[in-house]
FIROVEX-989160 format. One record per residue: x, y, z of N, C-alpha, C, O in turn. Coordinates in steps of 0.1 Angstrom, whole numbers, padded with zeros to 4 digits, always signed. Example, Ala and Ser with C-alpha at 12.3 -4.5 7.8 and 13.67 -1.06 7.14 Angstrom:
2
+0132-0057+0078+0123-0045+0078+0132-0033+0078+0142-0033+0085
+0128-0022+0071+0137-0011+0071+0129+0000+0079+0134+0011+0080
//
This chain:
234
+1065+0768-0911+1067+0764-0925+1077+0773-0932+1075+0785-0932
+1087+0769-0939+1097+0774-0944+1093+0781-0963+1083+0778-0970
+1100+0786-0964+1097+0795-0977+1095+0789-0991+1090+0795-1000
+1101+0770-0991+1103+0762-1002+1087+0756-0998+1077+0755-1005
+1087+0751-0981+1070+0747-0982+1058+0754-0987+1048+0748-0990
+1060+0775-0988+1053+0780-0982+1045+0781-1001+1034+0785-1006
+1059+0776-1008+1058+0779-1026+1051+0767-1031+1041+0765-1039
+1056+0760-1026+1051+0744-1029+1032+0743-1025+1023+0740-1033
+1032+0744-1017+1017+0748-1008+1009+0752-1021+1001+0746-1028
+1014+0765-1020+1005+0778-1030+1002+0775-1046+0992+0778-1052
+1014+0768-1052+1012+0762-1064+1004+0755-1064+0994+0758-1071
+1005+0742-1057+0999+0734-1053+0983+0738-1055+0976+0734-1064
+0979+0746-1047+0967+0749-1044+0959+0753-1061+0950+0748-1067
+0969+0767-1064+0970+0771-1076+0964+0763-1090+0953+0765-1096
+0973+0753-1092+0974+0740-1098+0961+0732-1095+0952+0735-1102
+0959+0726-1089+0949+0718-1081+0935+0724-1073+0928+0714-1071
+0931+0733-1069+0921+0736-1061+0917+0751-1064+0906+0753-1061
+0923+0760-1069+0915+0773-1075+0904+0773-1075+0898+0763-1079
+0897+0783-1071+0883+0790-1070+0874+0777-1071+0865+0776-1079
+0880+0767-1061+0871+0756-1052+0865+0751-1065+0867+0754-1077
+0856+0739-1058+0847+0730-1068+0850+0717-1069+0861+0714-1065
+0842+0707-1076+0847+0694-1071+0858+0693-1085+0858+0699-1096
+0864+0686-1080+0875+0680-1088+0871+0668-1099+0871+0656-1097
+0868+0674-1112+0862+0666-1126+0872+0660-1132+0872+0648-1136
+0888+0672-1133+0896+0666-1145+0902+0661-1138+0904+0663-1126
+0910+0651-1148+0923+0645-1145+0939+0655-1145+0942+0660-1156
+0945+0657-1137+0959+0666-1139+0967+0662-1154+0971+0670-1162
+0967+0650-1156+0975+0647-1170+0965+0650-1183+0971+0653-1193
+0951+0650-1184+0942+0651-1194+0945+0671-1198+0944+0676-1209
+0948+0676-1189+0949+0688-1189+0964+0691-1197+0964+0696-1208
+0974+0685-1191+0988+0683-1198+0989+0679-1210+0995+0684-1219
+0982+0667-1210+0981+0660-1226+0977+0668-1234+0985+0672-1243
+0967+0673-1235+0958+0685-1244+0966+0696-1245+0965+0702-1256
+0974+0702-1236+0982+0714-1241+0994+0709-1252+0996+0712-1264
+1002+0697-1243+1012+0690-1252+1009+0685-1265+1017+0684-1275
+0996+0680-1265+0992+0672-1280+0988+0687-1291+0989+0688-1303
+0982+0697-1283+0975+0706-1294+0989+0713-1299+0988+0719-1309
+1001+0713-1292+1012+0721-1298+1016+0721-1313+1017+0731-1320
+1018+0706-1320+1021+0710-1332+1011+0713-1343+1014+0715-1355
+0998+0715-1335+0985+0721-1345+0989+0740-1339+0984+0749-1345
+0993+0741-1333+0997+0755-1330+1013+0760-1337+1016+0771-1341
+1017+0755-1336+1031+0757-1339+1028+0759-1356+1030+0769-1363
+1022+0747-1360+1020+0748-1378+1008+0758-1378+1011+0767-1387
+0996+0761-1372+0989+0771-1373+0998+0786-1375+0995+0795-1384
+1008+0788-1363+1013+0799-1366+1025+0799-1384+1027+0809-1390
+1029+0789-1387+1031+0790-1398+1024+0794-1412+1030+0799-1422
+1011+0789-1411+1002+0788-1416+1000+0807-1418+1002+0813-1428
+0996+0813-1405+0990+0822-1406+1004+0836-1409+1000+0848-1412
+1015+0834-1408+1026+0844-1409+1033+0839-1419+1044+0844-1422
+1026+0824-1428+1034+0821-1436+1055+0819-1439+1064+0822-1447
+1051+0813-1429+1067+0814-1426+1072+0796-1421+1069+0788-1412
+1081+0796-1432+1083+0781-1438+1098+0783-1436+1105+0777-1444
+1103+0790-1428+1121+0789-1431+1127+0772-1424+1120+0762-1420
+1133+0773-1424+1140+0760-1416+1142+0761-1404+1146+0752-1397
+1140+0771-1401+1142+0773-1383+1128+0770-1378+1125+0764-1368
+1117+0776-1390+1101+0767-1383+1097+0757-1380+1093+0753-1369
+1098+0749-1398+1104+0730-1396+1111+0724-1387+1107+0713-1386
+1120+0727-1380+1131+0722-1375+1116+0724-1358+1110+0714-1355
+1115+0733-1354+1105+0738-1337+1096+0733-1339+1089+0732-1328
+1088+0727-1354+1076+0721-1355+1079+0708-1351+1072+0702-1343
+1087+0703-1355+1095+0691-1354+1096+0687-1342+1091+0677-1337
+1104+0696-1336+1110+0694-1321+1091+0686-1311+1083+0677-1308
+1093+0701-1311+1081+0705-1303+1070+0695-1303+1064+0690-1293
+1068+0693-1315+1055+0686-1314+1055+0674-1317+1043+0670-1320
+1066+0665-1319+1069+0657-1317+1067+0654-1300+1058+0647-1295
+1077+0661-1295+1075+0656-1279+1061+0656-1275+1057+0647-1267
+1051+0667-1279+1040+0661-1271+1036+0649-1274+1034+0640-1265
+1035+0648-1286+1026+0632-1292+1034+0624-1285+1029+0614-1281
+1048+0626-1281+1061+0613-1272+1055+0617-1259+1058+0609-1249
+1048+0627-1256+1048+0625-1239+1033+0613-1237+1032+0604-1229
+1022+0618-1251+1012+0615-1247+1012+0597-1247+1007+0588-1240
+1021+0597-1259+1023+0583-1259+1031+0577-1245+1028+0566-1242
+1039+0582-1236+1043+0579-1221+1034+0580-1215+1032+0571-1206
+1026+0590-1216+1017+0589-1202+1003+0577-1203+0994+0574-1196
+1007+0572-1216+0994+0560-1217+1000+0552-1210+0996+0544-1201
+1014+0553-1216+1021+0536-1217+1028+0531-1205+1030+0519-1203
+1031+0542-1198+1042+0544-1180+1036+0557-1174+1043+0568-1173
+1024+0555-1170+1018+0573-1166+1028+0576-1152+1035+0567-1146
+1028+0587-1148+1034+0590-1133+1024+0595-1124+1020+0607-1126
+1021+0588-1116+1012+0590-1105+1011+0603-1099+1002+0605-1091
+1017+0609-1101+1012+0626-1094+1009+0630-1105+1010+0643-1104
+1006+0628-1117+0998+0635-1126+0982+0629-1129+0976+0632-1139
+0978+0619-1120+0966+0615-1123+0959+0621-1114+0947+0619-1117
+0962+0628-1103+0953+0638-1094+0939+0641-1100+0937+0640-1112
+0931+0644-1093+0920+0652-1096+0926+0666-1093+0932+0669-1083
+0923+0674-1107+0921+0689-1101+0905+0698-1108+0898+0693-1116
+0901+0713-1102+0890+0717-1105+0897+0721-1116+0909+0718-1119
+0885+0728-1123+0889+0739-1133+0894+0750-1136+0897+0755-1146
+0892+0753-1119+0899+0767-1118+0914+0763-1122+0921+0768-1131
+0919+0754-1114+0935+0746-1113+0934+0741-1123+0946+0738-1126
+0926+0735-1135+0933+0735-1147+0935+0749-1153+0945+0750-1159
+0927+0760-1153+0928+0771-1159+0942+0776-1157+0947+0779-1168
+0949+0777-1144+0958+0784-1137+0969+0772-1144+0977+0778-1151
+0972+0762-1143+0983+0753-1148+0983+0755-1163+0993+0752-1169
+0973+0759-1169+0977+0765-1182+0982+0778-1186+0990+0780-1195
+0975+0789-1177+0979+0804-1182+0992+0803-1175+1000+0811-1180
+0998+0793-1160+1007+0799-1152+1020+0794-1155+1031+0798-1153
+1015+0779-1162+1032+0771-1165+1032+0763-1180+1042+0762-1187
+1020+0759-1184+1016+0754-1198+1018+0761-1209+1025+0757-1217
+1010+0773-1210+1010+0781-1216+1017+0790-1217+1013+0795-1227
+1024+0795-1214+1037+0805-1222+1046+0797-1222+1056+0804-1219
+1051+0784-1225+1061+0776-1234+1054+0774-1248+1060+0768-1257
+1039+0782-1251+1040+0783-1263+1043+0804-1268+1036+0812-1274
+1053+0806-1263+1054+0817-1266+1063+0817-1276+1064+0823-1287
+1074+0806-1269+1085+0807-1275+1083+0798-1294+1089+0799-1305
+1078+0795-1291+1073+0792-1311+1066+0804-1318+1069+0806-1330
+1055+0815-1310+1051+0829-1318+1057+0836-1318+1055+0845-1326
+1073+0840-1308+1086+0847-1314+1090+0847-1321+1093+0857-1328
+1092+0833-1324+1104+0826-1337+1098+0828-1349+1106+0831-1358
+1084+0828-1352+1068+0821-1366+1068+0834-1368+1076+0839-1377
+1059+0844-1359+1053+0857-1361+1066+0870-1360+1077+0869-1355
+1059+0880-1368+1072+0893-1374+1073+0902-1356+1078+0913-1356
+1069+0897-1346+1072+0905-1336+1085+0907-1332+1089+0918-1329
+1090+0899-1331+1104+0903-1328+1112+0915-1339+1123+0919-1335
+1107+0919-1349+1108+0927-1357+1121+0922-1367+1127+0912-1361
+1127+0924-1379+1139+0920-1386+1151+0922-1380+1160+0916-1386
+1156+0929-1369+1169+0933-1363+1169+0916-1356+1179+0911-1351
+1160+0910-1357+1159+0895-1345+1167+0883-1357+1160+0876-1364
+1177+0881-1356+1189+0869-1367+1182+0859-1359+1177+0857-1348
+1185+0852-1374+1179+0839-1372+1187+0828-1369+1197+0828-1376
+1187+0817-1360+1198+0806-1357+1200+0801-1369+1192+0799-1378
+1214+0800-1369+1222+0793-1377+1217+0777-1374+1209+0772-1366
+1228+0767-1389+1227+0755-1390+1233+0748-1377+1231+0736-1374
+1243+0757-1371+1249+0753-1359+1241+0755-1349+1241+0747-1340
+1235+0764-1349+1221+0761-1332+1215+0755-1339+1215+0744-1332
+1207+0753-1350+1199+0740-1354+1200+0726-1352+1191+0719-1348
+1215+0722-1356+1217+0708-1352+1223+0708-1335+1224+0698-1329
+1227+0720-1329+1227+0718-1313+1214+0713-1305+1213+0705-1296
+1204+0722-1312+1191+0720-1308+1187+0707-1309+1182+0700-1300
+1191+0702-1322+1184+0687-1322+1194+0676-1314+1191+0665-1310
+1204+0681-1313+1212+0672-1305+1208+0673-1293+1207+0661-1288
+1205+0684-1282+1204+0684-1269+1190+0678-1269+1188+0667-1263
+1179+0685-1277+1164+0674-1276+1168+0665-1278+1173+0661-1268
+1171+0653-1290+1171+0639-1286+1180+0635-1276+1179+0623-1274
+1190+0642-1267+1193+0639-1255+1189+0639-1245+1189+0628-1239
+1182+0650-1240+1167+0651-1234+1159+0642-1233+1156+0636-1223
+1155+0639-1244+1142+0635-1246+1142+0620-1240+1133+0613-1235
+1158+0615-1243+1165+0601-1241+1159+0599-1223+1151+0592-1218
+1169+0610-1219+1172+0611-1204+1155+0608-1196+1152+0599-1189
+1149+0617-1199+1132+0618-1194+1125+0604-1198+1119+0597-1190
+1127+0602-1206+1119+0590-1213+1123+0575-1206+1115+0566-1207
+1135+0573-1201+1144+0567-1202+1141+0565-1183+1138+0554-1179
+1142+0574-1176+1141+0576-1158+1128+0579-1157+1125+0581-1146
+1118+0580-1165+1103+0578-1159+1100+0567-1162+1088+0564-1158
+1111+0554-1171+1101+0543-1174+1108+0535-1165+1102+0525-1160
+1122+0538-1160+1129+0531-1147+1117+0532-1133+1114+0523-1125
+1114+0542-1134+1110+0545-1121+1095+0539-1119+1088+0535-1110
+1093+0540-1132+1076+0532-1129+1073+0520-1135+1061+0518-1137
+1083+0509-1141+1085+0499-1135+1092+0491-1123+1089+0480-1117
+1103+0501-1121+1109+0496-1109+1100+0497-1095+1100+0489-1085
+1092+0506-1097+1079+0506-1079+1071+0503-1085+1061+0507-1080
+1069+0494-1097+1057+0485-1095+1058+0473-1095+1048+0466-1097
+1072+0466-1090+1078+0455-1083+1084+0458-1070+1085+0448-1063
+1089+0467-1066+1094+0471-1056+1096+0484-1052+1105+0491-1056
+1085+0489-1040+1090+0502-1035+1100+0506-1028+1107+0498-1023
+1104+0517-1027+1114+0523-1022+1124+0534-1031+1119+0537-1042
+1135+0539-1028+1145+0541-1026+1147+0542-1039+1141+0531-1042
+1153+0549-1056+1156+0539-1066+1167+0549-1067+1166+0561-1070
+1179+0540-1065+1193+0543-1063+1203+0535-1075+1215+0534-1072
+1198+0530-1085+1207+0525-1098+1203+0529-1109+1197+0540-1110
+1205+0522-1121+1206+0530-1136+1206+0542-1136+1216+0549-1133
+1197+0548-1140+1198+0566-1147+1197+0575-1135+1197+0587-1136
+1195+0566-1120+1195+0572-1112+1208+0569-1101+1206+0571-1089
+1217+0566-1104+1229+0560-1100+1235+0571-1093+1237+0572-1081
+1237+0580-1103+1246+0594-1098+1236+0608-1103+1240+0618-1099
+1227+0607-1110+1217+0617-1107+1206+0617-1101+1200+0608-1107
+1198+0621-1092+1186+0617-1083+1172+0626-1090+1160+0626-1086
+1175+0633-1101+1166+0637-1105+1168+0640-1125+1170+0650-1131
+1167+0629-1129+1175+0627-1146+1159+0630-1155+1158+0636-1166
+1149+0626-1147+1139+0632-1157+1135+0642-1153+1123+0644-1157
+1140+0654-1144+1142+0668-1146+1150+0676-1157+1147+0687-1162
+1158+0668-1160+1170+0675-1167+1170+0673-1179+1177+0678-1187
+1158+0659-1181+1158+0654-1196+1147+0669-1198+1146+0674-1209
+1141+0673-1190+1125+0680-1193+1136+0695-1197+1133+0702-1206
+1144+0698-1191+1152+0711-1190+1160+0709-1208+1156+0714-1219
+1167+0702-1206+1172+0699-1217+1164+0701-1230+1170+0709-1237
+1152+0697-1236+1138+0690-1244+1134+0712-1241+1134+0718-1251
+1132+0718-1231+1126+0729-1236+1136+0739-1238+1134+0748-1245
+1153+0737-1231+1162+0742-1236+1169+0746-1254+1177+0755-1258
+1163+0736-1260+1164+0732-1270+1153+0741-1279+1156+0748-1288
+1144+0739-1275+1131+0748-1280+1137+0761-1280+1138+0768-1290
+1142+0765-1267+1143+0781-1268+1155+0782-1276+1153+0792-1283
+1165+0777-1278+1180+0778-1287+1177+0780-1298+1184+0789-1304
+1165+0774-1304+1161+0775-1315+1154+0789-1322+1153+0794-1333
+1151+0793-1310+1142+0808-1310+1153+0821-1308+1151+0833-1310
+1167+0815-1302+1176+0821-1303+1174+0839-1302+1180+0848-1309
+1166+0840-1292+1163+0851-1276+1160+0850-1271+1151+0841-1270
+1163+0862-1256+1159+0862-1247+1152+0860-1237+1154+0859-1225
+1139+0860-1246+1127+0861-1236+1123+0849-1231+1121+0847-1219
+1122+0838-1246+1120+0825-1239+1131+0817-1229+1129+0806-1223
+1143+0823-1227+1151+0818-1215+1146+0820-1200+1148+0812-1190
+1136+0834-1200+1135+0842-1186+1122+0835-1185+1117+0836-1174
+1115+0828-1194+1100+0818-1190+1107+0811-1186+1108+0812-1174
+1116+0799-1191+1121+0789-1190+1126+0787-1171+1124+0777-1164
+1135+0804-1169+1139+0804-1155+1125+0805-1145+1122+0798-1135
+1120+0811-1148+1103+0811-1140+1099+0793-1134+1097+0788-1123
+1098+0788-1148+1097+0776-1146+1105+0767-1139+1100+0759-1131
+1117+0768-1141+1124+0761-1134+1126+0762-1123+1130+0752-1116
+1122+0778-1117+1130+0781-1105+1114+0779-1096+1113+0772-1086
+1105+0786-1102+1095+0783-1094+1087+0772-1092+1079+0772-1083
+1088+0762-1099+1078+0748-1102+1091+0739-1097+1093+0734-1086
+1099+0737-1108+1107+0721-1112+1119+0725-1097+1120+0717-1087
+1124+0732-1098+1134+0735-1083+1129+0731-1069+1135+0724-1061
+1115+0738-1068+1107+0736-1057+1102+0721-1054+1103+0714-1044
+1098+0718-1066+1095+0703-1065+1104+0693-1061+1101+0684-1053
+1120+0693-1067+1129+0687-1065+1134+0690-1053+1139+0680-1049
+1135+0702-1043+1137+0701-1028+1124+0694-1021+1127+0685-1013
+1112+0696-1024+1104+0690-1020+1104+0672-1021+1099+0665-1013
+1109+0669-1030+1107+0654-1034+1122+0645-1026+1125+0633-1024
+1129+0656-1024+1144+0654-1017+1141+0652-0999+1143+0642-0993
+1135+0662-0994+1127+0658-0984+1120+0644-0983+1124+0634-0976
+1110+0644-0991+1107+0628-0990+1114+0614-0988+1114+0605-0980
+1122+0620-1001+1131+0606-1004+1141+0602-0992+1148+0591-0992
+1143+0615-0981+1152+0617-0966+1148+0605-0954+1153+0601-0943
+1139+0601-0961+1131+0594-0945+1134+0579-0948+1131+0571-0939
+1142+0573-0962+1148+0561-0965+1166+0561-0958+1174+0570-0957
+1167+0548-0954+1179+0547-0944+1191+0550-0954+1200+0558-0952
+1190+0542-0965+1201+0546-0975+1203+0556-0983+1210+0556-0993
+1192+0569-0977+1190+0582-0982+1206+0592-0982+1211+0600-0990
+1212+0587-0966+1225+0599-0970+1235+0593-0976+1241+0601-0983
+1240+0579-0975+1247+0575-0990+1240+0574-0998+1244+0562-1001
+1234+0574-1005+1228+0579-1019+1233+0596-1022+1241+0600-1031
+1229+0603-1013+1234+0616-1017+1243+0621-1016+1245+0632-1021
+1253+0613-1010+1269+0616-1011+1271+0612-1019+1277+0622-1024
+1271+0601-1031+1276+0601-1040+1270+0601-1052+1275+0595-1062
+1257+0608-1053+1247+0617-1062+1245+0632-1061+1245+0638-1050
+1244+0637-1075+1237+0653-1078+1225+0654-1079+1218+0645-1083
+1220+0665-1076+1208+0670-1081+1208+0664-1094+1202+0653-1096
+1215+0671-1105+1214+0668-1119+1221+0669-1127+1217+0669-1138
+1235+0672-1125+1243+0673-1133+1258+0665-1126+1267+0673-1123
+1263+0652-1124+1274+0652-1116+1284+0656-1115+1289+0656-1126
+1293+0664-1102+1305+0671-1100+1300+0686-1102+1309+0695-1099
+1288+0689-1105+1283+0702-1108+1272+0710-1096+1271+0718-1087
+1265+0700-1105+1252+0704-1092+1237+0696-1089+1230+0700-1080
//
C-alpha cells in the first residue's frame, strides 16, 4: 500500500469509525450543523468583541451565507459519499480535525488576538474576496449539480461541461469559497489551515478518486486533454 493509500485509509478511519461503535450519524448531518451554525458564530463573535467594521460584515456575509448555500445543496443534489454512516467518535474527529479550525479564521479577524500591529484588508481585498467567493461558489455549485444529475441518468465517465477540461471543478470551487474567507482575514495563519486541508484531505482525495475514475476506457483521453484544476497549470 502506497503512502497516498496509507493517508486516505487513516482519515478515513479517523472520519468514519473512531473509537468504534455502531454508526448513528449521518456524514452530511455532521457537515450541515458545522456549516449552518457558522453565521450564528461568526455574528456571536461580533457580538461578544463588539466589532462591527466592514471587514466583519463583509466574512459574516461570505461565510455564512455559504453554509445555509451548502445546506440548501445537500437537500436539493446531496453527494453520495457524504450520506455514509459514521460513529461519534468520527464525527468528533471530522470536526476538531477539518471542520473546525475553518472557524478560526473569523476569531482572528472579530477578536483583539492578533493584537493592533494586525492591518486590516483594504476595500481592494474586500471586493477580491467577494469576487473570488461568488466565483467559487459558481464553480462548486455548478459541477456538483452536473454530476448528480448527470449519474442519475447515466453512469460513468463525466467528461463535458464544467468538467470538460477540469476533472475536479468542485474542488477548486471549495478552494476558491475558503480562499476568499482567509483574504479577508488577511494573515497568515489561516492560509497554513487552509494548506493542511488541502494537502491532507482534498489532494488525497482527488489522487484517490483519479485512481478510480482510471478503470473507464476513455480515462486516458480524458486526461490528456484535462487538469487537475486549473488548465495549462495544474
Amino acid at each position: 500500500m502506497d503512502i497516498i493509500s496509507r493517508i486516505h485509509k487513516s482519515t478515513t478511519y479517523l472520519s468514519h469509525d473512531f473509537l468504534g461503535g455502531p454508526r448513528l450519524l449521518k456524514f452530511n448531518w455532521v457537515i450541515n450543523f458545522q456549516k449552518g451554525m457558522t453565521i450564528f458564530w461568526v455574528l456571536g463573535l461580533m457580538l461578544v468583541y463588539d466589532n462591527f467594521t466592514p471587514q466583519a460584515w463583509v466574512y459574516l456575509a461570505l461565510h455564512g451565507s455559504y453554509g445555509i448555500i451548502w445546506i440548501f445543496k445537500d437537500v436539493t443534489f446531496p453527494d453520495s459519499k457524504w450520506q455514509t454512516r459514521i460513529t461519534f467518535g468520527g464525527a468528533a474527529m471530522a470536526v476538531l480535525a477539518v471542520l473546525g479550525p475553518y472557524w478560526v479564521a473569523p476569531y482572528l479577524l472579530i477578536s483583539p488576538i492578533l493584537g493592533e500591529s494586525h492591518s486590516a484588508v483594504g476595500w481592494f481585498g474586500l471586493s477580491s474576496a467577494i469576487f473570488i467567493y461568488a466565483l467559487g461558489l459558481t464553480l462548486m455549485l455548478t459541477a456538483d449539480a452536473q454530476k448528480y444529475f448527470t449519474l442519475k441518468l447515466q453512469k460513468g465517465l463525466i467528461t463535458s461541461g464544467m468538467f470538460s477540461r477540469i476533472r475536479h471543478p468542485n474542488y477548486l470551487g471549495e478552494m476558491l469559497i475558503y480562499g476568499s474567507f482567509a483574504l479577508i482575514v488577511h494573515h497568515w495563519i489561516p492560509w497554513v489551515i487552509l494548506a493542511y486541508v488541502w494537502l491532507g484531505y482534498f489532494w488525497v482525495n482527488i489522487l484517490m478518486k483519479e485512481r478510480s475514475m482510471s478503470r473507464y476506457p476513455e480515462w486516458k483521453e480524458y486526461k490528456a486533454r484535462s487538469a487537475y484544476l486549473i488548465p495549462y497549470i495544474l
